[in-house]
N, C-alpha and C positions, 0 to 999 in steps of 0.2 A: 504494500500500500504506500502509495507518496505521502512524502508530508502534509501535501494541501490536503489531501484527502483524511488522514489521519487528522489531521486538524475541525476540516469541517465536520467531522460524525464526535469529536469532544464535544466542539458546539452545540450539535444538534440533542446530544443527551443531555448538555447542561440545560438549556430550552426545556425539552423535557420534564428534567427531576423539577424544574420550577414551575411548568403548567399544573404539573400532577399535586404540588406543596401548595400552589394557591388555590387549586379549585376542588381538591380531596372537599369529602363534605363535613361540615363543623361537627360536634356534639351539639345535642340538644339544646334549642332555646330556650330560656327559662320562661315561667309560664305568669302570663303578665294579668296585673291585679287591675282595674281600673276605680277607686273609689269616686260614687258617684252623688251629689245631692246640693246640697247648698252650705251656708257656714257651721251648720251641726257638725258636718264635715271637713269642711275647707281652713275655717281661720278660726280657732290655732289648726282644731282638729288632731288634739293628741291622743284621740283614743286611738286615730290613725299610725301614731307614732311606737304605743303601745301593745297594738298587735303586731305593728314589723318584727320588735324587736323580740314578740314570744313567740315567733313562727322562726323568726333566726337561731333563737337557742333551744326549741325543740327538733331544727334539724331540715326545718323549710327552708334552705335557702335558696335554692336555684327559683329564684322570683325576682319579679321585676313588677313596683306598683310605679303604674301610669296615667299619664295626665298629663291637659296642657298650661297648669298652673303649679306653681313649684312651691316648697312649701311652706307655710306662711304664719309664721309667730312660734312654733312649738320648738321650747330647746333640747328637745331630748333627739341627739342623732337618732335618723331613719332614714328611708325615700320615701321622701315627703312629698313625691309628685300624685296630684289628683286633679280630680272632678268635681270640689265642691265650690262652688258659686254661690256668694254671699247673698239675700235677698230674695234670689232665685224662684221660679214657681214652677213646679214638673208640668203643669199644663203651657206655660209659657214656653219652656224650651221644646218639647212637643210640636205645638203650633207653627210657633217659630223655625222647626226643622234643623233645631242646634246639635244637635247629639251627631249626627249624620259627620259632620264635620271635625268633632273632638276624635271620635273614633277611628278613621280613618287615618289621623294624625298620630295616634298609640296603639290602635290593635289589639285592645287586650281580651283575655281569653276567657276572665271571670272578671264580673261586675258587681260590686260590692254597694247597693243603693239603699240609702237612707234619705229620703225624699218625701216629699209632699207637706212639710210644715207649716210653708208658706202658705200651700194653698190651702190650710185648714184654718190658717189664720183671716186670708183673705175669703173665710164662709166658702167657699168651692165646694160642693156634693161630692161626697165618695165615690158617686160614681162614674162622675165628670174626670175626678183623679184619677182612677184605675183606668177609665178610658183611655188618656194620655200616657199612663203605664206601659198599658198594651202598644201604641205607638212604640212608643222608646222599645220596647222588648222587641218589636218587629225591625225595627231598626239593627239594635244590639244585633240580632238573628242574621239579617242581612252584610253585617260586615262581619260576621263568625256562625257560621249555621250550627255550628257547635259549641256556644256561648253560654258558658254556666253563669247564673244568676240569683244573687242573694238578695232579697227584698227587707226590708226591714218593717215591724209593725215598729212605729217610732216610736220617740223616747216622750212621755206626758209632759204637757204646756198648763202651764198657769201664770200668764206675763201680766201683770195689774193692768194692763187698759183691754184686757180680752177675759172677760168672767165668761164666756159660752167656752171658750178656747179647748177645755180638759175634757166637756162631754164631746166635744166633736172631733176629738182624738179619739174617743172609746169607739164612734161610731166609724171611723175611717179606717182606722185597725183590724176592728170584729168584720168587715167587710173585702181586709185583704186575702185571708185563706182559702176562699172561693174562688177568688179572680186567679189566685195565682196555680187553685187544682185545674182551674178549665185553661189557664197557658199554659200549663208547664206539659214538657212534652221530653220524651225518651232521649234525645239528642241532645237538648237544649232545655236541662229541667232547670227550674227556678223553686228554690227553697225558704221559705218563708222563717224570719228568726226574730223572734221578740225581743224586743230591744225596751217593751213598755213594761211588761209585770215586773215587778220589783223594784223602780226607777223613781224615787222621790221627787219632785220637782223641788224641796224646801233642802233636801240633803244633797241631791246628787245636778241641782245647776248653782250657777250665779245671779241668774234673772226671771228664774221660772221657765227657763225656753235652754239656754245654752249649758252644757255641761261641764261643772266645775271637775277638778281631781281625780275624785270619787267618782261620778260620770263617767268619765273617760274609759275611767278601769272596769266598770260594771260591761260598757259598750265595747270595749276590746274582750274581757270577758267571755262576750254573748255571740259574736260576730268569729270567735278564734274556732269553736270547735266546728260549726258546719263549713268555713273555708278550709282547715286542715283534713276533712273528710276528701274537702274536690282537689285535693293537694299529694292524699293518701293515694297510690298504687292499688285498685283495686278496691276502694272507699265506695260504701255504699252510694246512691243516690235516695235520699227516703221522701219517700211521698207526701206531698203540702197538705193533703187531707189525712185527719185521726182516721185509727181504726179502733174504735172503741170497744173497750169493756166493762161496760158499768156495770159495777157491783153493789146494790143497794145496801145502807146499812142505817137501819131507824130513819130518819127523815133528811138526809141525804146521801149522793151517789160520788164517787170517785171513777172519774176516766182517766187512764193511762194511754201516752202517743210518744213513739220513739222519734224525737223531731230531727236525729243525725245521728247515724253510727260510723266511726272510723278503727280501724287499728289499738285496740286495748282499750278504745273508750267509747261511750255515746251519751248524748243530753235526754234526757226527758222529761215531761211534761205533765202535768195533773191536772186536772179542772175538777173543782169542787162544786157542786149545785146542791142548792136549799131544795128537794124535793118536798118541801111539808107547807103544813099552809101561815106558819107563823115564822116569825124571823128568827136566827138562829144568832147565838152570838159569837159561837166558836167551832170547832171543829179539829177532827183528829184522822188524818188518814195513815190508814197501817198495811202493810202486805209483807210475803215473804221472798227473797229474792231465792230464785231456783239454781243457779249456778255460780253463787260465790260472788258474784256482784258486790260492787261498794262504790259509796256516794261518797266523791271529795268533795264537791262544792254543792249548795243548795240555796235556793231566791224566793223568798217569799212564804218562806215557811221555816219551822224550828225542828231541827232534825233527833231523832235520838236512834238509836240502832246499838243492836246486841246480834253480833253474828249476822246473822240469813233476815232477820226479823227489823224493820224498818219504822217508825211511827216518826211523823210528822206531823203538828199541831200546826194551827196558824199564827201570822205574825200578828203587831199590830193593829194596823191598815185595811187586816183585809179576813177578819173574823167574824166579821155582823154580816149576814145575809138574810133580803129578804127572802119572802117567798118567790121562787122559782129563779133567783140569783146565781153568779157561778163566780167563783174566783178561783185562781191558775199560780201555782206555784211548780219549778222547775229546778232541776240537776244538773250537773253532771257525776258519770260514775264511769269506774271500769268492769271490763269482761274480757274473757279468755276462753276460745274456743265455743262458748257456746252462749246467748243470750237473748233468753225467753223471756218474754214481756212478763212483767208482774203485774197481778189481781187485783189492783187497791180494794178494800173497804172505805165505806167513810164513818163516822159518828161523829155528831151533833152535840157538844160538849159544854 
């Protein structure tokens, strides 16, 4: 072989080894968050900060939260980029055809939304809200037809110039679980996460509306276990509608609903209802867990357990029930290898 020619085939394999280094295919992209709503979320928004940083030290990291608003007041390092828009109204950016545009500029995979404040403040019908929902979810779907979606029942308002404010959060709330069984869909489910039982407006904001400290942590809290489920390898998806078992016990019932199962853990759910025809002032629900189950955290209720055997009484706030009333207290717990829904009882106390 001559030189030139021994020359040009070095060339040609250095050419080579470098097409094949730059175009070989990366490792996996990390899978991007996009937190969505207005300044409950945006500014500071350290509940936002909150969760980065317990999905980092539980082992979530290949994520990426995005947004075209970077982040704003919260000093605790995170990736502080989102979607919360100070003022904001979910019917307005709807209308307005805003979202089409954020999304397409971050791409992300899971939508983490805590929405519609404004417009419960600005008296909007629940179901003018959920209609705008649906927009945005059609959206969402359209720029990811495979777009997991966390909806949030929000966090209770009582701002001094709005005394209607707290009942039209009950009613905008009690109104999301429906909307979100008849969108949510096998590809592209949407998981509904109470972000309201348990959430003082006197303890847990600064003005009756925005969430102080305490806030933050209850909202990182509530929002950590059903995103580390869409985060888990093989993490269930669980369905936005109960499947109930109510078990009567004297003049009232306890319903148990598995609201997210992941890897050694899952939240659950209670609703307590006054079956009887006078008001009740307290109550006690009991059951037995069948596979070794156990409760770390618990909201809106006072835990007590021995082994297998479970009783929870109610808290303060939320012990008087009239007649045909329901109040909702919630967990989290772990499991291993097997976890069979528990039976509540209730008693009337």
């Amino acid at each position: 072989m001559s030189r030139t020619s021994a020359l040009l085939v070095a060339m040609l394999t250095l050419i080579g080894t470098v097409l094949f280094l730059t175009t070989a295919p990366a490792g996996a992209a990390a899978i991007r968050i996009m937190p969505l709503g207005d300044s409950i979320t945006g500014s500071p928004g350290c509940w936002r900060a909150l969760l980065w940083n317990r999905l980092q030290s539980t082992g979530y990291t290949d994520i990426d939260f995005v947004g075209t608003l970077p982040p704003q007041g919260c000093s605790v390092a995170h990736d502080g980029d989102n979607e919360g828009h100070g003022g904001f109204l979910a019917t307005n950016v709807a209308n307005q055809n805003q979202l089409p545009g954020w999304l397409a500029a971050t791409r992300p995979d899971i939508v983490v939304m805590h929405f519609g404040t404004n417009d419960v403040w600005s008296n909007i019908a629940p179901a003018t809200i959920l209609s705008a929902f649906t927009t945005l979810v059609n959206q969402m779907r359209a720029s990811n037809p495979a777009m997991k979606i966390l909806v949030a029942k929000i966090i209770p308002m009582n701002p001094a110039n709005c005394a209607d404010c707290g009942q039209r959060v009950v009613a905008f709330n009690n109104a999301i679980p429906a909307w979100a069984a008849a969108t949510s869909t096998q590809q592209s489910p949407i998981v509904v996460v109470d972000q309201w039982t348990g959430f003082s407006t006197s303890a847990d904001t600064y003005d009756g509306v925005h969430p102080n400290a305490s806030g933050d942590q209850k909202m990182s809290d509530r929002w950590y276990p059903a995103l580390a489920n869409f985060l888990t390898p093989g993490g269930s998806t669980p369905t936005p509608t109960p499947t109930p078992t109510p078990t009567p016990g004297g003049g009232c019932t306890a319903t148990f609903k598995n609201v997210g199962q992941w890897t050694g853990g899952f939240q659950g759910e209670v609703t307590v209802k006054n079956t009887g025809a006078a008001t009740t002032n307290a109550w006690t629900v009991r059951w037995t867990f069948a596979n070794g189950q156990q409760i770390t955290q618990i909201w809106g209720g006072t835990l007590s357990a021995s082994g297998a055997a479970v009783s929870v009484r109610n808290v303060a706030w939320n012990g008087t029930l009239a007649a045909g009333a329901s109040a909702t207290f919630g967990f989290l717990a772990s499991w291993n290898g097997t976890n069979t829904a528990p039976v509540p009882t209730c008693s009337p106390t």
